[in-house]
N, C-alpha and C positions, 0 to 999 in steps of 0.2 A: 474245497480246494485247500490242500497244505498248506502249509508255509511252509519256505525253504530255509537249509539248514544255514545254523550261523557260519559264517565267513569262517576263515581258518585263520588264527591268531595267533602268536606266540605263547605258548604254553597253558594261557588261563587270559581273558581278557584283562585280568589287573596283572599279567607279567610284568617283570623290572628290572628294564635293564641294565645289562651288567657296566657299559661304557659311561664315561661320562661326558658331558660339554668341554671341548678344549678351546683356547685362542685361539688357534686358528679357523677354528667353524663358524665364531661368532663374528670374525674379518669375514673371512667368505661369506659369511651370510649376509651380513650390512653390505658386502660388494653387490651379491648379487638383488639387494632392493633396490640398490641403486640400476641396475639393467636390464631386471625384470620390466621396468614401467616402461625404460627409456629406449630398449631398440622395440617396440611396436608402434610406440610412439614416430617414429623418425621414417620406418617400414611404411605406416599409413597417411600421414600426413605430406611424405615428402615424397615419398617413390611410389605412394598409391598402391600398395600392396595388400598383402592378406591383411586384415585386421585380425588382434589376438584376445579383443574381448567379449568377443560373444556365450563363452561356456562359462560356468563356475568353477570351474578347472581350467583356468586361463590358458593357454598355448604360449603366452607369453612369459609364464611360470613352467611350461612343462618343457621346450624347447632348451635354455637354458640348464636347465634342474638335468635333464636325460643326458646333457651335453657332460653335463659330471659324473653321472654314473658310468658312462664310456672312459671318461679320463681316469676315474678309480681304479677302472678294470685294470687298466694296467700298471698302475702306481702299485696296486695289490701285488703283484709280480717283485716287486721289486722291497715288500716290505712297511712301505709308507701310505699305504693307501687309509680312506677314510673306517672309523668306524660306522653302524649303522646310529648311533645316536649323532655321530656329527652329519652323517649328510639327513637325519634327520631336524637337524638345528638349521640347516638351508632351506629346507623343503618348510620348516614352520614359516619362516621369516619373508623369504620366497610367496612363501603360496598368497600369504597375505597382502604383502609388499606391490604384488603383481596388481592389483586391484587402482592403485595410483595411475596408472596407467593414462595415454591422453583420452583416447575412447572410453574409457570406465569412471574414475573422478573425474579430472583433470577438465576437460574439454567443457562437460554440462557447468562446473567450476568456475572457469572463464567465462564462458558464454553470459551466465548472468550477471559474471562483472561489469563484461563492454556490451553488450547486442541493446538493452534497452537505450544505451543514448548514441550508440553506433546508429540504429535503423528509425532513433525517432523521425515519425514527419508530423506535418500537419493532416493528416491522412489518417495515421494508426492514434494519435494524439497521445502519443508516450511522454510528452513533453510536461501534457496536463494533467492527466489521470495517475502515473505513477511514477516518475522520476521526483518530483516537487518531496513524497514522501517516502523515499528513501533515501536515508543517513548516509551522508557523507564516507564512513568508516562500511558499509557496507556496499555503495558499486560507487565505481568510476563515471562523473557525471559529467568530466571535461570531454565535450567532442574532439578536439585537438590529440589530446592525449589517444583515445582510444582509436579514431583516424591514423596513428603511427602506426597502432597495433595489425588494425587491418588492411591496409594499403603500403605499409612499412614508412620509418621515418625519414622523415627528410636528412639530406647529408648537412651535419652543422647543428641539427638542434639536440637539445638535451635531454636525458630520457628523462619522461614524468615522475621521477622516483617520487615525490609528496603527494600525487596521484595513487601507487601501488602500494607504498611502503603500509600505510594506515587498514587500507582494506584487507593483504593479505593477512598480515597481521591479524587483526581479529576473526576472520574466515579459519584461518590457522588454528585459531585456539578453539572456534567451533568444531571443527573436522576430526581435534587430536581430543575432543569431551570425547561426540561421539563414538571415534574408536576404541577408548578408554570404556566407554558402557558398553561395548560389544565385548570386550573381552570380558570387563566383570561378571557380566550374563553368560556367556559361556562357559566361566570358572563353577558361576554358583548350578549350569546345570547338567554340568559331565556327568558328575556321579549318575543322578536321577535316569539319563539316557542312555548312560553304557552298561551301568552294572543293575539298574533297578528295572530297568524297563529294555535293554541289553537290545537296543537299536542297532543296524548292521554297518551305519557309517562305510557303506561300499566306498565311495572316494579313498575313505582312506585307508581302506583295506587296500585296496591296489596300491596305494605308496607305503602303504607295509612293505608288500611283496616285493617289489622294486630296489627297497631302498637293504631289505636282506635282512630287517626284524625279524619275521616268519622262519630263520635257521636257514642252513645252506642251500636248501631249494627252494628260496625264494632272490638271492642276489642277480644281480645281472648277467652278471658272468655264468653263472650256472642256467639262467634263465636262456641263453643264449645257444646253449646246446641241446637243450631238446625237443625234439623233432617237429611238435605241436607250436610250440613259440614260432620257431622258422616259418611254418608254414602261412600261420597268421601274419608275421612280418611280411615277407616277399610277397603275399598275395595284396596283399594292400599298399605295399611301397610299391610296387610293378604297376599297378593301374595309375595312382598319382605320379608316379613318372614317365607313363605314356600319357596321363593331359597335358603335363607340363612342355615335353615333347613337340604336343601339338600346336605347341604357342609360335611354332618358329615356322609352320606351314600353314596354309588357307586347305590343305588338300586330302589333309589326314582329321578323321573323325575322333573324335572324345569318347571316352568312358561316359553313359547316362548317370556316371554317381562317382560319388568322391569327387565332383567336380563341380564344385561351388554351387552359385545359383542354377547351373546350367543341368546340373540332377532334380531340377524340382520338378514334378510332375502333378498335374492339377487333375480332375477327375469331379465332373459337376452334377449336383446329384438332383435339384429340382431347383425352378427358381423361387429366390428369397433363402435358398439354402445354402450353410456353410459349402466349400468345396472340401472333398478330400480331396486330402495331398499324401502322393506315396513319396518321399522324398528319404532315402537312408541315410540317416545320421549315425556314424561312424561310436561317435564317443558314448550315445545315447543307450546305441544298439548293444557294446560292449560291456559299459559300467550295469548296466541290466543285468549283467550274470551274476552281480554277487549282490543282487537285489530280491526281496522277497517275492514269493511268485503272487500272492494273493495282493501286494501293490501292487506289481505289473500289471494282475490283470483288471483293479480298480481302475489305472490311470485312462487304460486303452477303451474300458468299457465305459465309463460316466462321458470321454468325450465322444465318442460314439451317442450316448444317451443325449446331450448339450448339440450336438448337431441336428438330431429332431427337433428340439425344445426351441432353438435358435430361429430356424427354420418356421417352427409354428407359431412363434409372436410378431415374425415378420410378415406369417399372410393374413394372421389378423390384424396387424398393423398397431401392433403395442409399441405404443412410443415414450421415450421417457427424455425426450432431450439429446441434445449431444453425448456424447462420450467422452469420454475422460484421458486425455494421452496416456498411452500405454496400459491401458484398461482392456478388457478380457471383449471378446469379440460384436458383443450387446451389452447397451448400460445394466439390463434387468440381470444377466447372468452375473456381470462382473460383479454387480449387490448383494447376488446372490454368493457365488464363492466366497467374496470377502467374509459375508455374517457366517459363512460355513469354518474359515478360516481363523474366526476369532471366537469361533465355540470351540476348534481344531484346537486353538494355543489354551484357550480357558481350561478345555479337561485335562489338558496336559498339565497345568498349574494346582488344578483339584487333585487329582493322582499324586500329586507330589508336594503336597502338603506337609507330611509327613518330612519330609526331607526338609521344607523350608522351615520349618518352626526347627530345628536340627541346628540351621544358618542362624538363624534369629539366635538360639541357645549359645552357637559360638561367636558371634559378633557381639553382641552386648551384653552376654552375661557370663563370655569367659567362660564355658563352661567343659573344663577336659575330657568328657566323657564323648565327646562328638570329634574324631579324627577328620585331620584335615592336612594332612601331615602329604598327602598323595600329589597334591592340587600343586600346581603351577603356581597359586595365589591365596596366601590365606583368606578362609571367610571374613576375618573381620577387613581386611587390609582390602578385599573385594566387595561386602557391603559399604565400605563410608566411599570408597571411590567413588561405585557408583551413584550416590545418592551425592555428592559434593559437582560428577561433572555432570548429573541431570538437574543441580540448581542451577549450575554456570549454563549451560543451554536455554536452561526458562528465565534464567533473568539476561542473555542474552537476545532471547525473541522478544523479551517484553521491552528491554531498553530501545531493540531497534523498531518498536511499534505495533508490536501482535498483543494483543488483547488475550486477557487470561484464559477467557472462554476457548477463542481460536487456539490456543497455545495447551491448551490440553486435551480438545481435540484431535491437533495433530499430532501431538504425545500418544496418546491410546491410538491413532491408526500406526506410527511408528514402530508401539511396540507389536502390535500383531504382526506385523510386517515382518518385523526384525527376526521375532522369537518360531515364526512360521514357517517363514522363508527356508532358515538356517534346519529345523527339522525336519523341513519336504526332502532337501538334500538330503541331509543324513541319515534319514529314514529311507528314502529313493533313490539316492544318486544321482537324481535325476539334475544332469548339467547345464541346459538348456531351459533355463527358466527366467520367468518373469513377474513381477508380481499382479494378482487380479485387478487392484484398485491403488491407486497412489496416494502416500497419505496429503497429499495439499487436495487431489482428486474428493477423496473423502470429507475433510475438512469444510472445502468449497461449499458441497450441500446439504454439510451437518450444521454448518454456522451461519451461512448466507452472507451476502456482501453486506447486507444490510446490517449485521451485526456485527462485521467485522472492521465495514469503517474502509477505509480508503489506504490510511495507512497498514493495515491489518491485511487488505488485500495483497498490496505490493510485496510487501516482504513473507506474503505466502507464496507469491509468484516465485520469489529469491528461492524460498528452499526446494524449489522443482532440483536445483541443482546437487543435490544429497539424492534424487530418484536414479540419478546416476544409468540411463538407458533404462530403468524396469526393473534393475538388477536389484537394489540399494549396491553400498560399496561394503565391502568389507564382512560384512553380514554373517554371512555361509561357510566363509574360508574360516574367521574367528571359530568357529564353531568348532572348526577341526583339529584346534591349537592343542585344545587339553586333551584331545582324544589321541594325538600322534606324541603326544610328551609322555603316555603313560608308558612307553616301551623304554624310557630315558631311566637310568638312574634318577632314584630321588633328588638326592644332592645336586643334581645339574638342574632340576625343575624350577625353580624358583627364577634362571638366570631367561627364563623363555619370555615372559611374559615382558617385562624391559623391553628386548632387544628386541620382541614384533613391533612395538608400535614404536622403539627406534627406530625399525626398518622402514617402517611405511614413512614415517616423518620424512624421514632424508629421499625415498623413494618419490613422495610428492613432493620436496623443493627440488630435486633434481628434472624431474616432467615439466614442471611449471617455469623453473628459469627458462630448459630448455624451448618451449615453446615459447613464451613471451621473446626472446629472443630472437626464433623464427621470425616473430610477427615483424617486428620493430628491425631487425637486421637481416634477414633471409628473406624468403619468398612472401612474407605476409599471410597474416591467417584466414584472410577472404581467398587467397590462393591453394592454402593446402586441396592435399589430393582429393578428401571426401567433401561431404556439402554440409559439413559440421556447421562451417562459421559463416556459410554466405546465408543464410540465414530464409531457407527455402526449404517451404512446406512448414509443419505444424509443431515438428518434431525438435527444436531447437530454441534457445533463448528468446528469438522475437515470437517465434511461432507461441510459447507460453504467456509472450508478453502481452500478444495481442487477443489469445483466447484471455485472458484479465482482463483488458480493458474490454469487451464485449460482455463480459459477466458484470464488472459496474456498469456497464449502460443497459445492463438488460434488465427484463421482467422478473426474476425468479432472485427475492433480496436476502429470503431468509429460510430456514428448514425446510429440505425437500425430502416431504413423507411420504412420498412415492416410493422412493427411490428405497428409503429405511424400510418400507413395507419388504422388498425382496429382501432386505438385508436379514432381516426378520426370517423369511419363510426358507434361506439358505442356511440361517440360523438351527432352527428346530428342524429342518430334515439332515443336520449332520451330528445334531444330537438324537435322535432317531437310530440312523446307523451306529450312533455307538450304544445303545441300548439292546439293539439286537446282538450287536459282537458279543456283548456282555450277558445275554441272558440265551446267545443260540452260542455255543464257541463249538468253533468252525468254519462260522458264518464268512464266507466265500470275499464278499466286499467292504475295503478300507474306508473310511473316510478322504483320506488322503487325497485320492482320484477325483473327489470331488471337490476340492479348494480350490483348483488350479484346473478344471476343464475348461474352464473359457479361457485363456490364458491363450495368447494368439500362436504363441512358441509350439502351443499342444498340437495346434495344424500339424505341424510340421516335424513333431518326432511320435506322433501317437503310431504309426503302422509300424516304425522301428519299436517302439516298445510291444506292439503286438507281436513281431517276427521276433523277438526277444523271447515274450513270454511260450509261444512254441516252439520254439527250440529249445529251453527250460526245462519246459511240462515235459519232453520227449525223453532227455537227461534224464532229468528226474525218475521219471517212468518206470527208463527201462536200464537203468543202469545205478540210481541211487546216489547216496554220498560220496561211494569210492567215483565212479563215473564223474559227479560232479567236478570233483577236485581235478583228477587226469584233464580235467578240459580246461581248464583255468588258464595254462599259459597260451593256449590259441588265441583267447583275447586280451589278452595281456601282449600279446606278438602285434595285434592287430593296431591296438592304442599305439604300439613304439612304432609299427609302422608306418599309420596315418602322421604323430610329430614328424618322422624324419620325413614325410614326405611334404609335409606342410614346411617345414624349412630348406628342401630342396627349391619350392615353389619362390621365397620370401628371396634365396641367395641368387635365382636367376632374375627374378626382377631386377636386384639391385646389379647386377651387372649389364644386363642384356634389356633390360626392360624399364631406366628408371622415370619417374615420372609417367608412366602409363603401364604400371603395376595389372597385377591378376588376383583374384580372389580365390582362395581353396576353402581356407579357413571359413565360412562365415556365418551370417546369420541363419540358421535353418530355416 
């Protein structure tokens, strides 16, 4: 099987553009961090509507963001319209920003401020086992206080500020390290991924095209008049405007797709076996086309392979314990991708050795002969960062009681996380992800309670709230910083890096006021729309609180070599497949496809990525690179279709529908 060809770029993938950052991109752009997070925020919580963070390509970022490219259209007209490097500087700030969000930080965020002493009883015994050992400066342990939060305050009494002020604060400055090491990681591994190893970053190929990098047939405006665009739009906004439609009658039938949870189709294949699911995901199916065909066809084939395997250690009854929230569909699989996943980032790191000792050369020995002149961030200004806010994280986990052991355990599962996550995307595009193993998941039965101590447990329970849904925060989108800046002027590059994690900053105080306020003066956060904060099922602050206190009362205190045993055998079969790529080339199957086959998300977009890669192979076939490209804005029509149709769905809720909202958007 080929590979397919590179994405289409401006000019040379290290082209330079010619515009630069102005003032008013960088307003607009901190505007829109601040809107990004906050109307899905307000859409899900209060009017019970679509949620916008389910993809890594937020809806909550692309709704807005396409809402400008329309407004340019015609500002262009008249003169004044944006450059592509300025609505490039929204679409950085934006894309990141959006990740603040209540459903993506924000919500897991809160949760484990207030739910451990909101839902203590004598029953779940939160009172004894982990509240006593967590720090004051890290949750809210006044029941009073957090009773305002969820039930709303009383009229007349005072809001807890000596309650909030302490905790945010320090959470704060945890949140703004770790964003600060996303970006430095990103900075130090553009090069390596775009120009050395010349990864196809599909995401952001399509916000090339979009945004009119790519030269005049790539703009909106131009995008909008040819024939293939249209067709793709109207066929996709037509069907989500005939579900929508249907909201207002009992009499009229739905579209089986494009239409929330109510397109999911199950298909059972023996018992003890995964189910397929043919369920079409729109963004999944699309971003596929500027995806290489030989990961397409790893992703669709290993879960395919994972459904057998699945299947056969549940009828011989291989058991390894519970599972881990948001962990890949069996604990033996999810052990397995994960060692798959951390050999995945390891040979990534051995490959680019070369380039690191390069960094090394220009951070501490100054050395002019290693150009860095491209980067958004200088090496050295990007090595001490990160190594200054990964002290400030470890001497914050240890002030607050994580023991050094635990705390670089969960360091080593983070960075595979962090650095794997972000090039399954970029490598895939693949939107709709989740991570196999969570790093407190990890940690849990690499250190054992028993060595981790009581207070060691609790504030590993705390950082469930950085797993941020499955997603991590911020992750994936950082990744994309330096790769969409390289179309920027030099000169304007330096001003990106700032103004992202301005963005996000002010993007999470703006979610978080506004929610805390909800709580204490609006409907209260036991009332929002979703089942975030009532604190039911597993998935949620108490639900993590209570799988903890079950792990210290339980049998299993210390190192589970069970578990490590798959991690192991996931291990050495994805360095296997990269042995063969390497010594058969050609060789048909990624590794990639198998990090991430138990991944529960894979249910539910593996048949779209199969109807992907057929339609692909077909192109390809029989029509080649010219063909390829002529087909490009049909899914590009299709993606603008589904946004406008996804905010058609959000503006009649709020009008016609609020408080008992519809879902279009959501979880696949």
């Amino acid at each position: 099987m080929s590979a397919s060809p590179e994405p289409r770029l401006p000019k040379s993938e290290t082209a330079e553009g010619s515009s630069v950052i102005t003032k008013r991109s960088l307003l607009i752009g901190l505007g829109m961090a601040m809107l990004m997070p906050l109307w899905p925020t307000y859409t899900s919580f209060v009017v019970n509507s679509t949620r916008a963070d389910h993809s890594h390509l937020s809806m909550a970022m692309l709704i807005p963001f396409v809402g400008l490219l329309i407004l340019n259209a015609f500002l262009e007209r008249r003169g004044i319209g944006f450059s592509p490097t300025e609505l490039l500087t929204v679409c950085c700030i934006g894309f990141v920003a959006s990740t603040m969000q209540g459903e993506w930080l924000t919500v897991w965020f809160l949760q484990m401020l207030t739910m451990p002493a909101y839902y203590a009883s004598p029953e779940n015994r939160f009172d004894e086992l982990l509240l006593p050992y967590m720090p004051s400066w890290t949750t809210i342990t006044d029941r009073d206080a957090v009773r305002g939060f969820y039930e709303g305050q009383v009229p007349g009494t005072a809001f807890p500020w000596g309650e909030w002020f302490s905790v945010l604060f320090w959470w704060g400055a945890l949140i703004a390290s770790i964003l600060a090491i996303h970006l430095c990681l990103s900075v130090l591994l553009r090069k390596q991924w775009m120009e050395y190893e010349r990864l196809s970053f599909p995401v952001a190929t399509a916000l090339l095209e979009l945004t009119g990098v790519s030269g005049t047939t790539g703009t909106l405006r131009t995008l909008v008049r040819n024939r293939l665009f249209q067709w793709g739009f109207g066929l996709t906004f037509a069907i989500i405007a005939w579900n929508v439609f249907t909201w207002f009658t009992v009499n009229l039938p739905m579209f089986p797709f494009l239409a929330g949870r109510y397109g999911r189709n199950v298909i059972s294949v023996a018992p003890g076996f995964p189910s397929i699911v043919t369920t079409f995901v729109l963004l999944t199916f699309c971003l596929g086309y500027f995806t290489k065909l030989e990961v397409l066809f790893s992703l669709w084939f290993f879960h395919v392979v994972q459904i057998c395997v699945v299947g056969l250690f549940n009828r011989f009854g291989l058991d390894l314990g519970p599972n881990d929230p948001w962990s890949s569909s069996h604990p033996a699989i999810g052990w397995m991708t994960f060692g798959g996943m951390a050999v995945f980032v390891g040979w990534g790191f051995w490959i680019a050795r070369s380039h690191f000792r390069d960094i090394f050369r220009k951070a501490f020995l100054r050395d002019e002969s290693v150009d860095d002149s491209e980067e958004i961030m200088s090496y050295r200004t990007a090595v001490w960062l990160l190594l200054a806010c990964c002290g400030f994280v470890f001497l914050w986990l240890w002030r607050a009681g994580m023991g050094v052991e635990t705390i670089l355990a969960w360091s080593f599962a983070m960075l595979v996380l962090f650095v794997g996550m972000s090039r399954i995307v970029v490598e895939s595009g693949l939107v709709y992800l989740r991570v196999p193993l969570t790093a407190p998941g990890f940690t849990w039965h690499a250190v054992g309670v028993g060595n981790m101590g009581p207070a060691g447990a609790s504030i590993l329970t705390l950082t469930m709230s950085l797993v941020a849904d499955g997603k991590t925060f911020a992750t994936t989108q950082m990744a994309h910083v330096p790769r969409l800046s390289m179309a920027m002027a030099k000169r304007s590059r330096k001003a990106v890096a700032p103004t992202v994690l301005i963005g996000c900053l002010l993007g999470a105080a703006v979610v978080i006021i506004f929610v805390i306020y909800q709580g204490y003066y609006g409907i209260g956060s036991a009332n929002f729309g979703r089942t975030t904060f009532k604190g039911i099922g597993s998935l949620n602050g108490a639900g993590f609180s209570r799988l903890a206190v079950s792990r210290i009362q339980g049998d299993v205190l210390f190192t589970d070599w069970n578990r490590f045993l798959f991690m192991g055998i996931g291990g050495i079969f994805t360095g296997t497949l990269y042995f063969l790529r390497y010594r058969f080339p050609g060789f048909p199957i990624h590794p990639i496809g198998f990090t991430i086959c138990g991944m529960v998300e894979m249910q539910d977009n593996s048949f779209s990525i199969f109807l992907m890669w057929g339609v692909k192979t077909i192109i390809m076939k029989l029509g080649g690179l010219e063909r390829y490209r002529r087909y490009a804005p049909f899914f590009l029509g299709m993606i603008m279709g589904y946004i406008a149709g996804v905010f058609l769905g959000v503006f009649v809720d709020v009008f016609w529908f609020p408080g008992e909202g519809h879902e279009i958007h959501c979880d696949p």
